[in-house]
C-alpha positions in Angstrom: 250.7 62.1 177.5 249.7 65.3 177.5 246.6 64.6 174.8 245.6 62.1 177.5 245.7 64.7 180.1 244.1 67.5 178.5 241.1 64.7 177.4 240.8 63.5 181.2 240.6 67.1 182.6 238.1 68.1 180.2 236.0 64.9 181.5 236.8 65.6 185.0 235.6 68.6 184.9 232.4 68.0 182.6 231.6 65.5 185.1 231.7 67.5 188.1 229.3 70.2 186.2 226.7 67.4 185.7 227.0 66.1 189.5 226.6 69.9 190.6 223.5 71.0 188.1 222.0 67.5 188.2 222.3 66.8 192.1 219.0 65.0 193.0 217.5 64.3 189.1 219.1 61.6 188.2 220.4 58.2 189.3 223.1 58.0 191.7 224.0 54.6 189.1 224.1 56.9 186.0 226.1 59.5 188.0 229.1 57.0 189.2 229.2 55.7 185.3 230.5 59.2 184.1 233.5 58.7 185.9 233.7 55.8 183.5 234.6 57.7 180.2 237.4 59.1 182.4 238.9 55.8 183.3 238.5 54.9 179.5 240.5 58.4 178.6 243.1 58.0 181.0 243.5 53.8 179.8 243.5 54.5 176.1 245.9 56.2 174.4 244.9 56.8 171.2 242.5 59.0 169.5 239.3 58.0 167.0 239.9 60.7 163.9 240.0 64.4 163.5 238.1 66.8 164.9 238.3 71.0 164.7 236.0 71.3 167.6 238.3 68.8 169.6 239.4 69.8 173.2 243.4 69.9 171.9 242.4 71.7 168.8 240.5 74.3 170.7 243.2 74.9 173.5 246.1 75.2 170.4 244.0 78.3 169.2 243.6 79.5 172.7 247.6 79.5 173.2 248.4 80.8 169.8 248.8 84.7 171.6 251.4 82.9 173.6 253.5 81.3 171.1 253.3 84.4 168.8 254.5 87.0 171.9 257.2 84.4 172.3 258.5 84.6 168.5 258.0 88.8 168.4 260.9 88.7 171.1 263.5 86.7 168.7 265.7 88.2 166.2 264.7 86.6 162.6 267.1 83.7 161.3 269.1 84.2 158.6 268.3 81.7 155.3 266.0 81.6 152.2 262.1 80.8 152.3 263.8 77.5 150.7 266.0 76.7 153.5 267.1 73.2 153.3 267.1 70.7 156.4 269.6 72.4 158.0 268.2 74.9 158.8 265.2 72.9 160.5 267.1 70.7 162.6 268.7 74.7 164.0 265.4 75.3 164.3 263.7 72.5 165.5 266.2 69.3 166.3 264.2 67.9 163.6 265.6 66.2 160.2 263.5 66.2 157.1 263.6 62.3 157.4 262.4 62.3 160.5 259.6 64.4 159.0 258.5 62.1 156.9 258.2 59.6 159.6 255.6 62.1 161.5 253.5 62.6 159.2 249.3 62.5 159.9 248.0 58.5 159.8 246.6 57.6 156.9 249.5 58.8 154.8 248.3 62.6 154.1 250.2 63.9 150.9 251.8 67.2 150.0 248.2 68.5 148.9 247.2 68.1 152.9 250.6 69.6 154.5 251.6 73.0 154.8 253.4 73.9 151.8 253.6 76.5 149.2 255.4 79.6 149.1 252.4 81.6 150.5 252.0 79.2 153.8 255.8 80.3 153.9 255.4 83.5 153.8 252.1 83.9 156.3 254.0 81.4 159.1 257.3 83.5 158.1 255.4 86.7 159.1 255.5 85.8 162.6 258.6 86.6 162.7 261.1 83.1 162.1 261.1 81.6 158.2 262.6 77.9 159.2 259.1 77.4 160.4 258.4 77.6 156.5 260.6 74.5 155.7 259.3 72.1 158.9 255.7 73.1 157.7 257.0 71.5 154.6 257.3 68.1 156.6 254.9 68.2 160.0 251.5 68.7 160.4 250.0 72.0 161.4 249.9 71.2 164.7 253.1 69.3 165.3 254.6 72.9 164.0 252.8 74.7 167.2 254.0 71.9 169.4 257.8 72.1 168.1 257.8 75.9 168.3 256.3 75.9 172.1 259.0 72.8 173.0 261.8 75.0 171.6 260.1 78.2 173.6 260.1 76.7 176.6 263.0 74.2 176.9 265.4 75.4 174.3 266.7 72.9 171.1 267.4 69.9 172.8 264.4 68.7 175.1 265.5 65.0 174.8 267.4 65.8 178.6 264.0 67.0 180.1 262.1 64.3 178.5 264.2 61.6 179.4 264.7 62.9 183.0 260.7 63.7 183.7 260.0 59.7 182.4 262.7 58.7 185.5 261.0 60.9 187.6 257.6 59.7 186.4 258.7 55.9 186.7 260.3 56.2 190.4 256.9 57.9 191.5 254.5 55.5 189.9 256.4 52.6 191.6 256.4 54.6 194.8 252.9 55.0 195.0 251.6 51.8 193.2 253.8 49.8 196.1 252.5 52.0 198.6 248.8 51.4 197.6 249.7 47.5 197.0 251.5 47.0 200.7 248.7 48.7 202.4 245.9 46.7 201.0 247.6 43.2 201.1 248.6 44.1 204.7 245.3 44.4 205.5 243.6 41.5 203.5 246.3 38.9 205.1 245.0 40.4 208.4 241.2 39.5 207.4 242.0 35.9 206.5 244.6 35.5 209.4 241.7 36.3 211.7 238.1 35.7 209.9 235.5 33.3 211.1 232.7 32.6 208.4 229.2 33.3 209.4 226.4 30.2 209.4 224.0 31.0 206.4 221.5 30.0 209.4 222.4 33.3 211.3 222.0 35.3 208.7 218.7 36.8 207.3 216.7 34.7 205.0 217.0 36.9 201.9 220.6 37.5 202.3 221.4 34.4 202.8 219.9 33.1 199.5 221.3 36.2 198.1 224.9 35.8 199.2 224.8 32.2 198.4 223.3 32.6 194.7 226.6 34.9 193.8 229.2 32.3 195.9 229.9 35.0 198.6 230.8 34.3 201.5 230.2 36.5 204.7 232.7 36.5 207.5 232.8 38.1 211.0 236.8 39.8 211.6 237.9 41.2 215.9 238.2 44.4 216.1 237.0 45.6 212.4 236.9 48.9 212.6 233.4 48.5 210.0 232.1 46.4 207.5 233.8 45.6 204.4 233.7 43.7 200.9 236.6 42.5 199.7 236.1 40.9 195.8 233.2 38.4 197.0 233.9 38.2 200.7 232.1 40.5 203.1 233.6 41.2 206.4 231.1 41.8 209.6 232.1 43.1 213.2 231.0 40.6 215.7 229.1 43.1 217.0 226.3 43.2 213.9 225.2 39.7 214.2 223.4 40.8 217.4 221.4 43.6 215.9 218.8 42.1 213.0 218.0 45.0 211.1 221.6 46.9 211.5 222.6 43.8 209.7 220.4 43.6 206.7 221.3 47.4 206.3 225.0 46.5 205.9 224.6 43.2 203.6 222.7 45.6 201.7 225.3 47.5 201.4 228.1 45.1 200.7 225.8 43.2 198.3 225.3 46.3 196.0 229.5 46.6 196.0 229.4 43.4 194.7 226.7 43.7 192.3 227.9 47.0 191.0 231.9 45.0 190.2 232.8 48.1 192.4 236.1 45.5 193.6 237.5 46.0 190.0 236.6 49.3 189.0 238.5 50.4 193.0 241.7 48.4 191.5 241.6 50.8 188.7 240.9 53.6 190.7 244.5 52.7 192.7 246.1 51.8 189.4 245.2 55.2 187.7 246.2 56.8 190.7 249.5 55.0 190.6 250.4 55.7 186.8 249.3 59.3 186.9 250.6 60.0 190.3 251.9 63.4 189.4 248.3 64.8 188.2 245.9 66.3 190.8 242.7 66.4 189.3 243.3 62.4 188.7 243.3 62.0 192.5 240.5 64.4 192.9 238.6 62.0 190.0 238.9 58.9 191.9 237.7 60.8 195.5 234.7 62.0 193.5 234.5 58.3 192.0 234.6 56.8 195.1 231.6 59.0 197.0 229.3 58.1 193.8 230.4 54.6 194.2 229.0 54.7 197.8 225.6 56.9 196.9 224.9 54.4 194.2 225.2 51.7 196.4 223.1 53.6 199.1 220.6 53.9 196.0 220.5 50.2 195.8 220.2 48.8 198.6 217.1 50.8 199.9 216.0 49.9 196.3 216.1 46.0 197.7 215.7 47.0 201.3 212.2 48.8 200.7 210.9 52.3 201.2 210.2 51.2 204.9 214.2 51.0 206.1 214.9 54.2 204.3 215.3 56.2 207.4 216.4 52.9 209.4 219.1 52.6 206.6 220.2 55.8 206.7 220.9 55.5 210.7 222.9 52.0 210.0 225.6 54.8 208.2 225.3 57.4 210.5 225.6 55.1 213.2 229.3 53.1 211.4 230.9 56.7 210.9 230.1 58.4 213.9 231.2 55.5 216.3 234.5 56.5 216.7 235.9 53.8 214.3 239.3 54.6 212.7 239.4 54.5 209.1 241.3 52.6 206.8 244.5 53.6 205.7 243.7 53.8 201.8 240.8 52.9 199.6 241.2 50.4 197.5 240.2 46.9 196.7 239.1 46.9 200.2 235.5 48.6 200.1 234.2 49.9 203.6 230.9 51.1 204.8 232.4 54.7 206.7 232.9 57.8 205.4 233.8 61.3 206.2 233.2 64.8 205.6 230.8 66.2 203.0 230.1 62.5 201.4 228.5 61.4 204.9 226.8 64.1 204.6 225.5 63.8 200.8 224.7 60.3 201.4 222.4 60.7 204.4 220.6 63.9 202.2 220.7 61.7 199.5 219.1 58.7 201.5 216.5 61.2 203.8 215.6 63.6 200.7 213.9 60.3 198.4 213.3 62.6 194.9 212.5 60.8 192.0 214.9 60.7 188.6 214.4 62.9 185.8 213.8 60.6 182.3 214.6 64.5 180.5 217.6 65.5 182.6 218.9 61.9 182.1 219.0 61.8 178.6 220.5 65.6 178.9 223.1 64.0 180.8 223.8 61.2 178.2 223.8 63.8 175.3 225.9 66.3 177.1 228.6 63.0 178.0 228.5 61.9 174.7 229.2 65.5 173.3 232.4 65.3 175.9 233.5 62.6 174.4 233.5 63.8 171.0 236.0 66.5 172.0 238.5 64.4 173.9 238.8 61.2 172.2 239.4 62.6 168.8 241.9 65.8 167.5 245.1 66.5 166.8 247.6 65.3 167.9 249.6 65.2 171.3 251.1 68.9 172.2 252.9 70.7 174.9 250.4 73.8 175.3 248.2 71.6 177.1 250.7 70.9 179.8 250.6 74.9 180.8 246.9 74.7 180.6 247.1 71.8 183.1 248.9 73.6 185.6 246.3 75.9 185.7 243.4 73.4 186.2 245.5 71.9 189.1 245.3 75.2 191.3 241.7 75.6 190.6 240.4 71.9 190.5 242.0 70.5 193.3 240.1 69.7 196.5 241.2 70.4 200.0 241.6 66.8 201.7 241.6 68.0 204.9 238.0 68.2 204.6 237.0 65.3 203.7 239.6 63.0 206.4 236.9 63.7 209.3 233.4 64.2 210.5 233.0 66.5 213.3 230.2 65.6 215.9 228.5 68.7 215.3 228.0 67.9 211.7 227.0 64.9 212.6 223.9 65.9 214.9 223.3 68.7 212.6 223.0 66.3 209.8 220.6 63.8 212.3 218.8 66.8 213.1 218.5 67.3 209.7 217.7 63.7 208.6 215.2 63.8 211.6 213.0 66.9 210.1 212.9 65.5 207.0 211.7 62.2 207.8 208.8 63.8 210.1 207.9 65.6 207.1 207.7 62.9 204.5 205.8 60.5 207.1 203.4 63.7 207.0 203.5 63.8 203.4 203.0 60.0 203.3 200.1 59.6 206.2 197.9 62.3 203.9 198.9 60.4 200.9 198.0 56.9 202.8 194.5 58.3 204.4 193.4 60.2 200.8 194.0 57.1 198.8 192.2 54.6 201.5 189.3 56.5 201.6 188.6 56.5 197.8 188.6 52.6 198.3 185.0 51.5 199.6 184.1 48.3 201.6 182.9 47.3 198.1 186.2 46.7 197.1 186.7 43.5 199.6 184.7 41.3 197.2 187.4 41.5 194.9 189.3 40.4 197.8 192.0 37.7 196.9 194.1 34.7 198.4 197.9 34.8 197.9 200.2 32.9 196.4 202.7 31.9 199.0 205.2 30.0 196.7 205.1 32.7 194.3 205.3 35.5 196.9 208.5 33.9 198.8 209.5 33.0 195.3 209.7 37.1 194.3 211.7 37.5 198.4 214.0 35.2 197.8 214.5 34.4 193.9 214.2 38.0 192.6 211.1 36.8 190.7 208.3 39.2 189.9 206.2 40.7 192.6 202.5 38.7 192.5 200.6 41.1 195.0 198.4 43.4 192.6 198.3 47.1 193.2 195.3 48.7 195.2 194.2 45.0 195.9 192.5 43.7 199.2 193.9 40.2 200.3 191.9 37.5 202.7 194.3 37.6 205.8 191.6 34.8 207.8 189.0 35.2 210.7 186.7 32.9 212.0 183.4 31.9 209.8 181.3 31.1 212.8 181.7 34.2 214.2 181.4 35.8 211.0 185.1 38.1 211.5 187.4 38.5 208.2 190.3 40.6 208.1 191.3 42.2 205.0 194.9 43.4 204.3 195.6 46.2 201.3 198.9 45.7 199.1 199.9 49.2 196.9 203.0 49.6 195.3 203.9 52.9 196.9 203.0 52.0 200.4 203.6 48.7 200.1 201.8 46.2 202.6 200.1 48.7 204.7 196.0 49.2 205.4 194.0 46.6 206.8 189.9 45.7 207.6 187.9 44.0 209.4 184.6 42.9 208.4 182.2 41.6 211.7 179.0 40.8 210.0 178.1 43.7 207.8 180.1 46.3 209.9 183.8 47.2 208.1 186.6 49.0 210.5 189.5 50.3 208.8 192.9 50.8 210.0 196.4 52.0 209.3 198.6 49.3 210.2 201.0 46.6 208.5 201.1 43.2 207.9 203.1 40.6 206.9 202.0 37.4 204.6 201.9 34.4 206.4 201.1 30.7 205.7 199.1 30.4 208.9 195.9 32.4 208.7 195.0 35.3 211.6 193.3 33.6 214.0 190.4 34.6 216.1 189.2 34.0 219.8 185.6 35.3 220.6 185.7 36.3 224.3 182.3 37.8 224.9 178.7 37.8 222.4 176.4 40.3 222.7 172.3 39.6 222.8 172.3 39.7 219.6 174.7 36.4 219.0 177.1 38.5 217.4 180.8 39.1 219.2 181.2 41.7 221.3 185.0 41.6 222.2 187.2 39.0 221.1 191.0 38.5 220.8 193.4 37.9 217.2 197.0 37.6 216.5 198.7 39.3 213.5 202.4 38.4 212.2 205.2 41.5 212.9 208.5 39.7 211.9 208.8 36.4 209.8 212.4 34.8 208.2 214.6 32.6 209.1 215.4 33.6 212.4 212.4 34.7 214.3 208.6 34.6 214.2 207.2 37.2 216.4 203.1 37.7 216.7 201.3 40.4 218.2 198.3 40.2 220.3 195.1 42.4 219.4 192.1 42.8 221.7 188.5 44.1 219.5 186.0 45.8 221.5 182.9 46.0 219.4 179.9 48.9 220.3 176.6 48.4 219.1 177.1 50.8 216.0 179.8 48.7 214.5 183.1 50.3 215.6 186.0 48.9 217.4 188.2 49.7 219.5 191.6 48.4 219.7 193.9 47.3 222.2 197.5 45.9 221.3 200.0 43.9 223.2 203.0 45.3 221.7 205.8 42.6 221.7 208.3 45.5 223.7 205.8 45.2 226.6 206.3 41.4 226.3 209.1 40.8 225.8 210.2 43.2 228.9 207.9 41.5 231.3 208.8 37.7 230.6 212.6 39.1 231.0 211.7 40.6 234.2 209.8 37.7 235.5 211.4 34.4 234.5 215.0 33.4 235.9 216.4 30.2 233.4 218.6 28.1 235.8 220.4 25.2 234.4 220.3 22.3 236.5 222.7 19.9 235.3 221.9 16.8 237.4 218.4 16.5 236.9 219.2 17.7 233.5 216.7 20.4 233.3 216.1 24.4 233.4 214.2 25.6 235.7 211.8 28.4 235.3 212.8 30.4 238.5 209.7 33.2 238.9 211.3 35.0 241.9 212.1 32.5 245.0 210.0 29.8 243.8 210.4 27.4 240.8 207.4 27.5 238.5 207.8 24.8 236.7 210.8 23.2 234.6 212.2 22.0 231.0 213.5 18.4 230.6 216.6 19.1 228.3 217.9 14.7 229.0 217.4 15.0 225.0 220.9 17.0 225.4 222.4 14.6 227.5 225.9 13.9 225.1 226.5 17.6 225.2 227.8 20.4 227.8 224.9 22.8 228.6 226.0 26.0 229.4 223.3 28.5 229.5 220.0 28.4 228.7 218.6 31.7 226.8 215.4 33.4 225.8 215.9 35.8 223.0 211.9 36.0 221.9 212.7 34.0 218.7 209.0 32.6 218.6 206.3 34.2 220.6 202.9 32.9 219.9 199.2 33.9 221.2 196.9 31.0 221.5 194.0 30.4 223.1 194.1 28.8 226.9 193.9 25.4 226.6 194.0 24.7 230.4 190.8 26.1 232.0 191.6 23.6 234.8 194.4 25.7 235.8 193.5 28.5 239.3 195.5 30.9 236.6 193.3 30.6 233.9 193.5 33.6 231.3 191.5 32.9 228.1 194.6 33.9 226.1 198.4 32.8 226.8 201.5 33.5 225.0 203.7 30.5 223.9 207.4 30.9 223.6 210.3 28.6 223.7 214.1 28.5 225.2 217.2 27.9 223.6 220.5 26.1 225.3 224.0 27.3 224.6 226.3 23.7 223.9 229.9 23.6 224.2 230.0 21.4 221.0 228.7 23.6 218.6 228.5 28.2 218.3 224.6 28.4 217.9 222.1 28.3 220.1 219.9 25.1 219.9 216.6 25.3 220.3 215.0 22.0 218.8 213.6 18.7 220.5 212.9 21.2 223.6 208.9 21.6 225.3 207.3 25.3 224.4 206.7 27.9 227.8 203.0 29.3 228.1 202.3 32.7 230.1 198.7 33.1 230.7 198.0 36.8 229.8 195.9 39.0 232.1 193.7 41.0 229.5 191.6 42.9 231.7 188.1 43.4 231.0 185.9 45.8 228.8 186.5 49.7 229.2 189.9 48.7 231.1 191.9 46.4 229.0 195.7 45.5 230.3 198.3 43.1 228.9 200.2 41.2 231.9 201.9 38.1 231.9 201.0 35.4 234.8 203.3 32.9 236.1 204.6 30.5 233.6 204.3 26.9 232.6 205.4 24.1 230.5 203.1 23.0 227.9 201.6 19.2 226.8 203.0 17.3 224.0 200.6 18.6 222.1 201.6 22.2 221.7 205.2 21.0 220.7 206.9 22.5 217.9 206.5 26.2 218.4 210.1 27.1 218.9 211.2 24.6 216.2 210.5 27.3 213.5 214.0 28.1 213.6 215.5 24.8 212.4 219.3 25.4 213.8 220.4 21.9 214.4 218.7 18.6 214.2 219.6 16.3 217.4 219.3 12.5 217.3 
């Protein structure tokens, strides 16, 4: 035991040097699989061979001044330097057969004891001569350990043992039930009141994700925050209605997963449990437990992208500062909160992005592996590490107190802090952005490229390799007759970012993004100039595509006769607010329609008879699908060469989702104002033809007959 003990605190404490000298170099991954060698230590008893330079061998030296100002204290026995085995069991409580029986593995002879007249007489210089005969029997360092046993608890220990094993016993089934009734507790309250989560409702990539590993993700009343439990991850109800918060936490819960953190907790709780008397074995699995978390940050803005790196690290700041009460215990339940200075590590760790050190990593390795050396090999078990323990305890343990709450200060000052940081690197970034885009000539668009859709959703969805080239300029669409291409730029630092648009031989260059999109950008010409060539015109470009929602965003190009443009953008906030604000969806069950109500008066309505076999309760617009096409009704007294197409969904009784299939799209002329004084307003609304079906039905939530 106390070989184990000495071993693990020399790891603990190795460990905690590298995490303070090597904060920022290296992986959080690498970091959280140190604490691995001391789970192995603690889990194996046995050592692998001799070593002097061992950690047992070197603290026996270290306590010899003790053991030898204990023996200058006693009166020398009486007896011959040939004393028989009497004499050593006085000495000792040890027989000469039960000498034999401890001798060194691998059956060391008399040549590798300590024998001989002259061993006698330099061990019988210290002041007892029986140690002269036991040396005859034990090795070198089982003599120390009997001489400290006898120093400290007198002849016969066997009371002391026997009574510290009870003790040991009672308290590692007091704490191992503990830790066992809290978490089951908890779990049967999960599946008592879980409701699984559609894979429709979810974001496309976790979806696939989740269901590629068998997980399943449910949604749990009054959760104080997420959690994975082995392959299950539990949502509050609240998440589902916030997109990105979500993909932050599935992130999260996926890399638990991925990482096997569900086992490595349960031996986290079962080492705790077995050495439930030992400090720094508490303080281990703490320490184990934060690097579990920043290692699973690590990750998932690894799958998330450098883009949600400051969105991410508000998803955390946002679970532990909510006023959520925290579980009861850690342990095979594995919870997205926090506390104290680990909230505050993982949000520097998020905010401050450094990159890994290949040198200080293989310091780190070299430095672990030297660790091991010297506590999985040496002599044998001894008391003088116990002593030596002690010690450690008083300076190694860790005050909880600090580390059971976050006060609010910390919290803003940590935001405040999170906040500087991220104005910087964006400052860092735009310079990076605008030096590298402005090496890259308008010659480079005639290496412009197509992409490969299947193989692009192939690499967001399968985990195959990215296609998109680095520093390559991809055909985005335009219109031939009017001679406009756009261009968008793919990088691997800033990702899909930079775009250009060629009108004739003019090129204009912009920072914006853009997502891919089967459906190319798609250009209205709204006014030519003398010379046939477009003046202003009107294109779309794709903000948000998955499984949930297809948003588009509405550009207006004002061209000068030198070639610039300027640009005017319909962001979808200002959309979205003004159809909210304007149109009133009334359910009218007899007619079986919805009425688009645009004040007093009804502006047109929605025939929902397709729905006839189900109870309607609401009808909802939550700008799934918002569209910009050209006006196809110039007949109309509102005509607007540009309109917006949307679609409504109807809550059912019969089923949780909202159904938005088999229903006729919404168009909103838009009021774009004209050259030098360009606006964005929304005119009153109407149903579209047959022939601009579909719109909505990107979503594919239920199929009705």
């Amino acid at each position: 035991m106390v070989f184990i003990l000495v071993g693990a605190t020399v790891l603990i404490v190795a460990v905690m040097i590298i995490r303070f000298l090597t904060k920022g170099q290296i992986s959080m991954k690498l970091r959280y699989g140190l604490w691995l060698l001391v789970a192995l230590r603690l889990m194996l008893p046995v050592r692998f061979g001799a070593n002097p330079y061992s950690a047992v061998s070197i603290l026996r030296k270290a306590a010899e001044p003790f053991v030898l100002a204990q023996e200058a204290g006693r009166p020398e026995a009486s007896g011959a330097e040939g004393a028989g085995t009497e004499d050593v069991a006085a000495s000792g409580g040890i027989s000469a057969e039960a000498g034999q029986d401890l001798r060194m593995p691998g059956g060391m002879g008399a040549q590798g004891n300590l024998a001989g007249n002259t061993e006698a007489e330099e061990i019988g210089g210290i002041g007892n001569e029986k140690l002269a005969a036991l040396a005859g029997y034990l090795p070198e360092e089982s003599v120390w350990a009997a001489k400290l046993k006898e120093t400290i608890w007198g002849s016969d220990v066997s009371g002391v043992v026997h009574g510290f094993l009870i003790v040991w016993i009672l308290g590692m089934i007091g704490v191992g039930g503990y830790m066992f009734m809290v978490q089951i507790r908890f779990i049967r309250y999960l599946c008592r009141t879980r409701k699984p989560v559609p894979q429709q409702e979810l974001p496309r990539q976790w979806a696939v994700r989740t269901a590629a590993r068998r997980m399943r993700v449910y949604q749990v009343e009054r959760l104080p925050v997420p959690c994975v439990v082995g392959r299950s991850i539990y949502l509050t109800p609240r998440l589902l209605e916030e997109h990105s918060r979500l993909s932050h936490v599935l992130a999260h819960e996926y890399a638990h997963v991925i990482q096997g953190d569900s086992l490595w907790a349960l031996v986290r709780c079962g080492l705790c449990a077995v050495y439930w008397f030992y400090p720094p074995v508490w303080m281990a699995a703490y320490r184990a437990k934060q690097d579990s978390e920043l290692a699973c940050d690590e990750r998932a803005v690894r799958m998330l992208g450098e883009k949600q790196r400051f969105a991410y690290g508000r998803t955390l700041l946002e679970c532990v500062s909510g006023g959520h009460s925290r579980f009861g215990y850690e342990g095979v339940v594995l919870s997205m909160d926090g506390s104290g200075r680990s909230v505050k590590e993982r949000v520097m760790m998020i905010a401050e992005k450094r990159k890994n050190s290949k040198v200080v990593a293989a310091i780190v390795v070299l430095a672990a592996t030297l660790a091991c050396g010297c506590v999985f090999t040496g002599a044998a078990e001894n008391s003088i590490g116990e002593e030596k323990s002690r010690k450690r305890e008083e300076t190694a343990q860790v005050e909880p107190e600090e580390a059971e709450k976050i006060e609010q200060g910390e919290i803003e000052m940590v935001q405040r802090r999170m906040e500087t940081v991220e104005e910087e690197n964006n400052q860092i970034m735009e310079s990076e952005f605008e030096e590298m885009i402005n090496t890259m000539g308008d010659e480079t668009l005639d290496a412009a490229q197509r992409i490969e859709f299947a193989a692009y959703y192939d690499y967001l969805y399968e985990g195959e390799k990215c296609p998109l080239k680095d520093r390559t300029w991809y055909l985005l669409g335009g219109d031939e007759e009017a001679d406009i291409s756009f261009y968008g730029l793919y990088t691997q630092q800033f990702g899909l970012r930079g775009m250009k648009m060629k009108v004739r031989e003019d090129v204009n260059t912009f920072d914006m993004t853009w997502i891919p999109s089967f459906q190319d950008i798609r250009v209205q010409v709204l006014e030519w100039d003398q010379d046939g060539a477009p003046r202003s015109f009107a294109f779309q470009t794709l903000v948000q595509n998955d499984d949930t929602h297809e948003i588009w965003q509405l550009y207006i190009a004002d061209r000068y006769d030198t070639g610039t443009v300027d640009l005017s953008c319909f962001e979808p906030e200002d959309y979205i607010r003004q159809f909210g604000d304007m149109v009133n969806l009334q359910v009218n069950k007899e007619a079986q329609t919805v009425e688009l109500v645009c004040g007093e008066d009804i502006a047109d309505s929605i025939d929902i008879s397709r729905y006839g076999a189900y109870t309607v309760e609401e009808a909802v617009w939550e700008a799934a699908a918002v569209n910009f096409l050209p006006n196809a009704y110039s007949g109309r007294e509102d005509y607007e060469p540009v309109a917006m197409m949307t679609g409504i969904g109807l809550k059912v009784e019969e089923t949780e989702n909202v159904q938005y299939n088999g229903l006729t799209n919404i168009v909103c002329p838009v009021d774009i104002g004209s050259w030098g004084e360009r606006r964005f307003t929304l005119g009153t609304p109407y149903v579209a033809q047959d022939s601009f079906h579909g719109g909505a039905d990107v979503l594919h939530t239920l199929e009705i007959e």
